[in-house]
C-alpha positions in Angstrom: -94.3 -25.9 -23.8 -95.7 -29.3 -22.3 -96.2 -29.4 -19.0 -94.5 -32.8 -17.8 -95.0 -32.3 -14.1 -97.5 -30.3 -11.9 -96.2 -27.8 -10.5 -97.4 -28.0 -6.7 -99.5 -24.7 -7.1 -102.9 -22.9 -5.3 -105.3 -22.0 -7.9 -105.0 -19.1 -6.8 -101.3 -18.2 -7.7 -101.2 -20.1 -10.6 -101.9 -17.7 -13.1 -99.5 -16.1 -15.7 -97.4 -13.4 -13.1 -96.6 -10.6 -15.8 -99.9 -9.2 -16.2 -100.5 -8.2 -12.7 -97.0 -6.7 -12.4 -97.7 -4.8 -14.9 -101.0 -3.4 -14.1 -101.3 -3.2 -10.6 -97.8 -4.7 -9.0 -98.6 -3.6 -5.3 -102.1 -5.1 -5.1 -100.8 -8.1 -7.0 -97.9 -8.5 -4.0 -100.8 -7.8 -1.6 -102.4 -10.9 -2.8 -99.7 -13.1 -3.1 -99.0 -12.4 0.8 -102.0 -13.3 1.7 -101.4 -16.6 0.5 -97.9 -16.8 1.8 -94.2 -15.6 2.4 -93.1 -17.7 -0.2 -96.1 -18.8 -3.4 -95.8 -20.6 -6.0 -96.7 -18.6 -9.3 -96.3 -19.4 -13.4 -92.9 -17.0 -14.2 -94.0 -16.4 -17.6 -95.7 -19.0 -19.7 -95.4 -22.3 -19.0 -92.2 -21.7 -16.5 -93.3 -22.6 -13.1 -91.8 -21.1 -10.0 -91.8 -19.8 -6.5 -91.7 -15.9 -5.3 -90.9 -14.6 -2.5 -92.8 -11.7 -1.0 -92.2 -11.1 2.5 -89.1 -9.1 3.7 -87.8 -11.5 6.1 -88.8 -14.6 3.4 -86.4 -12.6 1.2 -83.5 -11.8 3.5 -84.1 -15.6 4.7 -83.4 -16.9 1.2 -80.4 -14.5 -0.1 -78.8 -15.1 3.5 -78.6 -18.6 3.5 -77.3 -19.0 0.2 -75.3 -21.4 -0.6 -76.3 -23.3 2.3 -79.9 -24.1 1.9 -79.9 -22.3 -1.5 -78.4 -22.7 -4.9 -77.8 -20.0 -7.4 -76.3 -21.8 -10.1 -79.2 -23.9 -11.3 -77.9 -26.8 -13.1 -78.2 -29.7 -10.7 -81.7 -28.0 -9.2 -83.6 -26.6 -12.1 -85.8 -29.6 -13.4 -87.3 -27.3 -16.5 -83.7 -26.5 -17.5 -82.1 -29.8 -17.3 -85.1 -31.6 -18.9 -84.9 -29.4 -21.9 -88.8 -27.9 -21.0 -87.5 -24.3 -22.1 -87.3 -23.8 -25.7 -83.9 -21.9 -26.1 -85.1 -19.0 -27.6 -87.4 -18.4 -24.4 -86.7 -14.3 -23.0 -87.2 -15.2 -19.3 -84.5 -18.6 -20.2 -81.8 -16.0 -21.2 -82.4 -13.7 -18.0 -82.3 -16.9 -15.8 -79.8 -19.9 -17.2 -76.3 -20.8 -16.0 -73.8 -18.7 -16.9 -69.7 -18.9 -15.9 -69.8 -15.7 -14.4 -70.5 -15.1 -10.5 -74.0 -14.6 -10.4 -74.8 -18.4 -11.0 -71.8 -19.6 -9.2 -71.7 -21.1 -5.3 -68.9 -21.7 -2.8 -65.4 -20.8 -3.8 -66.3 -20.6 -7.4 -68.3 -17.6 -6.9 -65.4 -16.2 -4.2 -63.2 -16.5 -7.4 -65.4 -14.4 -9.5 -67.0 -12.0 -7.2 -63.6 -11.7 -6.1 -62.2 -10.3 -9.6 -65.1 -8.0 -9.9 -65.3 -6.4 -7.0 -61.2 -5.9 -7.3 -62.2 -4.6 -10.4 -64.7 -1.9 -9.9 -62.8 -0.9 -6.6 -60.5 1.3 -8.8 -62.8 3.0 -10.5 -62.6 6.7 -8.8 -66.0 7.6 -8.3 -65.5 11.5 -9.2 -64.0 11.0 -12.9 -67.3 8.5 -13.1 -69.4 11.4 -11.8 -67.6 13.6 -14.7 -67.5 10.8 -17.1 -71.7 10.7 -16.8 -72.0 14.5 -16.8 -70.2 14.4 -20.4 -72.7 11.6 -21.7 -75.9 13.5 -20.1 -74.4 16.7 -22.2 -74.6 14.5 -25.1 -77.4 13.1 -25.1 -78.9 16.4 -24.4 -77.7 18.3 -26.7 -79.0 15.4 -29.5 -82.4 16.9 -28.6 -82.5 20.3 -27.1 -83.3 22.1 -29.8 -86.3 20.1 -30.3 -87.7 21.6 -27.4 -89.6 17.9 -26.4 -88.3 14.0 -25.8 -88.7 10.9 -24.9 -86.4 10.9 -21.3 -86.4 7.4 -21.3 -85.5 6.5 -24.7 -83.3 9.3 -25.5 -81.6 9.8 -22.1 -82.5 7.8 -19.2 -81.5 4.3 -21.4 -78.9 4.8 -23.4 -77.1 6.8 -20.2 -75.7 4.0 -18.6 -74.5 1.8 -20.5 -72.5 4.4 -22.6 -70.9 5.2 -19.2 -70.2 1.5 -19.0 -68.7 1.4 -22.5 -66.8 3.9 -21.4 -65.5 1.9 -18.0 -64.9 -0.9 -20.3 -62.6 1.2 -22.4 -64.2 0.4 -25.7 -64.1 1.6 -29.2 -67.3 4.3 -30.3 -67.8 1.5 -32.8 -67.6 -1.6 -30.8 -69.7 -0.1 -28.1 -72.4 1.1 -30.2 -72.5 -2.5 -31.3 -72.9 -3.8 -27.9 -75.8 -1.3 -26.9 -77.7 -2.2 -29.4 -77.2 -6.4 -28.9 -78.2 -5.5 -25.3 -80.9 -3.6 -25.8 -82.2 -6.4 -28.2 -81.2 -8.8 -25.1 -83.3 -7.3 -22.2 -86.1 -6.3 -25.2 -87.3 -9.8 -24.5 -88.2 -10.8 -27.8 -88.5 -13.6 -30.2 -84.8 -13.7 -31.0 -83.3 -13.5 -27.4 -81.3 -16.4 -28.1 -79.3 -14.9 -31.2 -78.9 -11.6 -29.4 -77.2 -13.6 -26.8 -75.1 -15.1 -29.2 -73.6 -12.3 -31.0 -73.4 -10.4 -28.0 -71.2 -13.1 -26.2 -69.3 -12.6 -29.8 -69.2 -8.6 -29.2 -67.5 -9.2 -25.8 -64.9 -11.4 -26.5 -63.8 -9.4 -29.4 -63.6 -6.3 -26.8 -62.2 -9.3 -24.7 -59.0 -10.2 -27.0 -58.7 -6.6 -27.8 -57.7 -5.6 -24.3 -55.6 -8.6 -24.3 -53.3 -7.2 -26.7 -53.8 -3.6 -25.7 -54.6 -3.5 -22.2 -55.2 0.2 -20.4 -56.9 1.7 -17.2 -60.2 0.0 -17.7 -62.4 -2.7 -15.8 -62.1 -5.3 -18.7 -58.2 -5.3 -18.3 -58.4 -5.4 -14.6 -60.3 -8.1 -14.6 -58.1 -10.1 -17.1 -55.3 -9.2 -14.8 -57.2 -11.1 -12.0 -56.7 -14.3 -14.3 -60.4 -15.0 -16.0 -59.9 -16.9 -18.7 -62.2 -16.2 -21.8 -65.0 -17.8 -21.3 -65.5 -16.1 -18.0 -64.6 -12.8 -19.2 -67.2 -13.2 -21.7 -70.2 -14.0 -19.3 -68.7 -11.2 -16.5 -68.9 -8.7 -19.0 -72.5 -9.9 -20.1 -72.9 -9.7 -16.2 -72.1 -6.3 -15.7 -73.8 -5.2 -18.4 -77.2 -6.3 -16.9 -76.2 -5.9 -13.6 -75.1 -2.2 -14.4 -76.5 -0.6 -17.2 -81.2 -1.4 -17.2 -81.3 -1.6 -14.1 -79.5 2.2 -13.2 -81.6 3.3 -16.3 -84.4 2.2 -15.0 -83.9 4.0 -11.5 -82.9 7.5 -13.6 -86.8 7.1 -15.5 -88.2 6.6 -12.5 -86.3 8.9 -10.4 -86.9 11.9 -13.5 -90.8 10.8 -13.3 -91.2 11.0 -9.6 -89.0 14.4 -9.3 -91.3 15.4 -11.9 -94.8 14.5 -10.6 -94.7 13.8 -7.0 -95.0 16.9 -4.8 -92.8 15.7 -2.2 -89.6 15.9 -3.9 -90.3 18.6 -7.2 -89.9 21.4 -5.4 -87.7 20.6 -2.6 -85.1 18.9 -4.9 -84.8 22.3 -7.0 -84.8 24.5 -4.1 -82.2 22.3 -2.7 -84.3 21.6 1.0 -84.6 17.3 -0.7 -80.5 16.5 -2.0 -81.7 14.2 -5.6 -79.6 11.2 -3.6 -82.5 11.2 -0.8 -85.3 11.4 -3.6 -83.5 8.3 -5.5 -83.4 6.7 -2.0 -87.2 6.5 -1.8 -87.4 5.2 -5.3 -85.5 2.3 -4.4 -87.7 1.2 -1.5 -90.9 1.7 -3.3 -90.3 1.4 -6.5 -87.1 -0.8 -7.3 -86.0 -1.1 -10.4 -85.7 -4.6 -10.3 -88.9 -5.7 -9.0 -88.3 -9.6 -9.5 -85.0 -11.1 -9.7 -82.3 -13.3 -8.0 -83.9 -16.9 -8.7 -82.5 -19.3 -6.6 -83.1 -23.3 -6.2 -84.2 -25.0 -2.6 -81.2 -27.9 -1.7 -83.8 -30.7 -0.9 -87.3 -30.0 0.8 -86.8 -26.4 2.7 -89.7 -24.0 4.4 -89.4 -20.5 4.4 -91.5 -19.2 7.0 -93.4 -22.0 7.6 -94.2 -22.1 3.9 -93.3 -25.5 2.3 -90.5 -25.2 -0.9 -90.0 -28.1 -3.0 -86.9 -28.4 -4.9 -86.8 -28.6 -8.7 -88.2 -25.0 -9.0 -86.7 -21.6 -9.2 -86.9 -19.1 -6.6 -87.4 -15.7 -7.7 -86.9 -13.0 -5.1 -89.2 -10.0 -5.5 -87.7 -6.7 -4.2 -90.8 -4.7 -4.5 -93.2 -6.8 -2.6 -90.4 -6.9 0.0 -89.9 -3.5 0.0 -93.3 -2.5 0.9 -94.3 -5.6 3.4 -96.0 -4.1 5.9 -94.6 -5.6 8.6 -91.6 -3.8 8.3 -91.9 -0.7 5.6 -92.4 2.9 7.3 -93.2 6.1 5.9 -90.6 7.8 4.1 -90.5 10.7 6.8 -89.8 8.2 9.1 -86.7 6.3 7.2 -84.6 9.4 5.9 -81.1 8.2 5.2 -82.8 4.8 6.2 -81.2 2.2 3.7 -82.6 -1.2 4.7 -83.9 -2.1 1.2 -83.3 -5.2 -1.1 -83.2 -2.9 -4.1 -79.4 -4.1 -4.1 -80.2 -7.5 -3.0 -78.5 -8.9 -0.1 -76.4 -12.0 1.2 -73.2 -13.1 -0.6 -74.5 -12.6 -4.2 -75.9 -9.0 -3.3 -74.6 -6.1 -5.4 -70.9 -5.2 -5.7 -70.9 -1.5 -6.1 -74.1 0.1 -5.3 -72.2 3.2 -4.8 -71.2 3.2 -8.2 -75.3 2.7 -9.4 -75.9 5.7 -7.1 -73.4 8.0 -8.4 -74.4 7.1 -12.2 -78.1 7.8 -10.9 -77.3 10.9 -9.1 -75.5 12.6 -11.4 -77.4 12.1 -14.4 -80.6 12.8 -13.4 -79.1 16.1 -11.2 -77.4 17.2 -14.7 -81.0 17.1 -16.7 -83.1 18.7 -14.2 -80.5 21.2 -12.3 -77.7 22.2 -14.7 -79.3 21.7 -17.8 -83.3 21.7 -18.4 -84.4 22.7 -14.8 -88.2 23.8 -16.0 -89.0 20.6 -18.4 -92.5 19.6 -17.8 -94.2 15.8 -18.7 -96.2 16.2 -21.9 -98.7 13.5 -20.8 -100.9 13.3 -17.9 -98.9 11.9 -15.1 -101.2 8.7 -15.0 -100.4 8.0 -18.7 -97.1 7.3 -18.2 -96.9 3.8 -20.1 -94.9 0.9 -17.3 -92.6 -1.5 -18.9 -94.8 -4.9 -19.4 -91.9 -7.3 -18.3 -91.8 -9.0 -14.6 -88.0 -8.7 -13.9 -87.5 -4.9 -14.6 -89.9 -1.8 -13.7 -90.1 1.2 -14.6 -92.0 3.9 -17.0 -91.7 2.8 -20.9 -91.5 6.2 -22.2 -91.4 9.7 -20.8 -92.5 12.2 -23.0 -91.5 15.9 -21.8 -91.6 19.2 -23.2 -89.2 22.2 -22.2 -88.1 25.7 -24.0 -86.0 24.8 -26.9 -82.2 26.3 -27.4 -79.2 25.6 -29.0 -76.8 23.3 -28.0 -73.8 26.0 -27.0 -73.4 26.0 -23.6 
């Protein structure tokens, strides 16, 4: 991709972000501090941004959206609106505008986050606790007699988002057909841009179904809050991503960590550590969503004395704010302690963490407490493969063993 403009980078910060992410995230955030709350970095290849790794640098930026701020990129985002991004780019179809609330400002976005949060407010949190349990059963049973799996490809990532088809009243057919366009989505390969195509086709096909056969479901409440198609469309593509890698994400980690750190293994099974306080402590070191949330300066800004030029995304890291120093604790000291940007904050902050926490909970407290309580990792715990993206984290596989058995329970 040509570079048409410099991008007003240190030397220092200017290389490719991914590969430290990947390897060694926390030292990588240590760095970047050093140079600033707020540094400008290449995104991925040839997309030039800012991130923001301080905790009050981050707070500061998602709180003063829309003021200072812009989410929806379309008037701020020079790469974008000069055509710089080939369309078929992975970290374009994670960060363009979309007509859903997540790239909206002002009373746009009201509108929208208006309709979702309407909509996942009458979703009763214990039939969704019992609606995961009967997925984890699935799943589980698909490879129990095997007596070993992969937990994050055969439990941990297809969990929720067959709890969301299920939200979203879908067909087995249809929503088999949507899993697998978003898991070619967030795969972030070469053909990101058709993925995105025929899943925006997927969803408004579940879209006009609901219209003529509406029912007790989050895609006919929120056509009853008057989106029209096109919004439906990109909500639904929003709650997907919002919803479904991210909460998988947490469960892999969550299972890892209950499995290999001594802190929580054999508390959480004697019942001394609930599973909800182990997930906590994920979320503030760990966060599924390390990098996310770009946003787009309104003129010239600082941000902690640090200078911001606009024309460039923003890209709010979670983890590096969740373990600044100048605010993170130990985890003795922050029991019940929920101060974290692992749900983002300000007016575009997440709509229903309790919802991602119950999905979270239960699934992980049905594998390792109802169902396969003595499963063990069948790797060392430092060869756990990471995911080699830089807007999701977590482990890319999870190999376990356990002592086969038949499915009957």
């Amino acid at each position: 991709m040509p570079r048409t403009r410099t991008h007003p980078a240190a030397p220092a910060a200017s290389a490719d972000l991914r590969p430290g992410v990947r390897r060694r995230p926390q030292a990588t955030y240590r760095r970047l501090r050093e140079l600033g709350p707020v540094v400008p970095v290449e995104i991925s290849p040839g997309l030039f941004g800012y991130l923001a790794v301080t905790y009050d640098a981050c707070v500061y930026l998602l709180r003063n959206t829309p003021s200072l701020f812009a989410k929806d990129p379309t008037d701020h985002w020079e790469a974008l609106t000069s055509g710089q991004i080939p369309p078929d780019s992975p970290a374009l179809q994670m960060m363009m505008p979309r007509d859903n609330a997540l790239w909206k400002d002002g009373p746009e976005h009201a509108r929208l986050r208006g309709a979702i949060t309407g909509a996942l407010g009458r979703v009763d949190t214990y039939a969704l606790a019992d609606t995961v349990a009967r997925v984890a059963d699935r799943l589980i049973d698909a490879f129990l007699a095997a007596g070993q799996a992969d937990l994050v490809a055969q439990y941990a990532d297809p969990l929720p988002m067959l709890t969301v088809i299920d939200l979203f009243g879908s067909t087995p057919d249809h929503g088999q057909r949507i899993i697998q366009l978003v898991t070619r989505l967030f795969a972030a390969g070469s053909d990101a841009a058709q993925a995105n195509a025929a899943l925006e086709a997927a969803c408004l096909e579940l879209v006009l179904l609901k219209r003529a056969q509406p029912g007790r479901d989050i895609v006919t409440y929120l056509i009853q809050a008057g989106l029209r198609d096109t919004e439906m469309v990109q909500t639904l593509l929003l709650l997907f991503g919002a919803a479904a890698p991210p909460t998988a994400k947490h469960i892999g980690r969550g299972i890892q960590r209950l499995l290999t750190d001594e802190r929580f293994a054999g508390s959480v099974h004697t019942g001394v550590t609930p599973v909800a306080a182990a997930l906590e402590e994920v979320l503030w070191t760990e966060p599924p969503v390390s990098n996310y949330s770009p946003l787009y300066a309104r003129g010239r800004q600082y941000v902690g004395g640090a200078p911001v030029e606009p024309g460039y995304p923003i890209v709010i890291s979670f983890a590096a704010a969740n373990s600044d120093p100048a605010m993170t604790v130990d985890y003795d000291d922050r029991a019940g302690n929920r101060a974290h940007l692992a749900f983002s904050a300000g007016p575009h902050g997440c709509p229903a963490p309790g919802l991602a926490r119950v999905i979270s909970e239960a699934a992980i407290e049905h594998l390792l407490l109802d169902r396969l309580p003595t499963l063990t990792l069948a790797v060392p715990a430092d060869e756990v493969p990471e995911l080699p993206g830089t807007f999701l984290a977590g482990p890319a596989s999870l190999p376990v063993r356990f002592q086969p058995a038949r499915t009957g329970r």
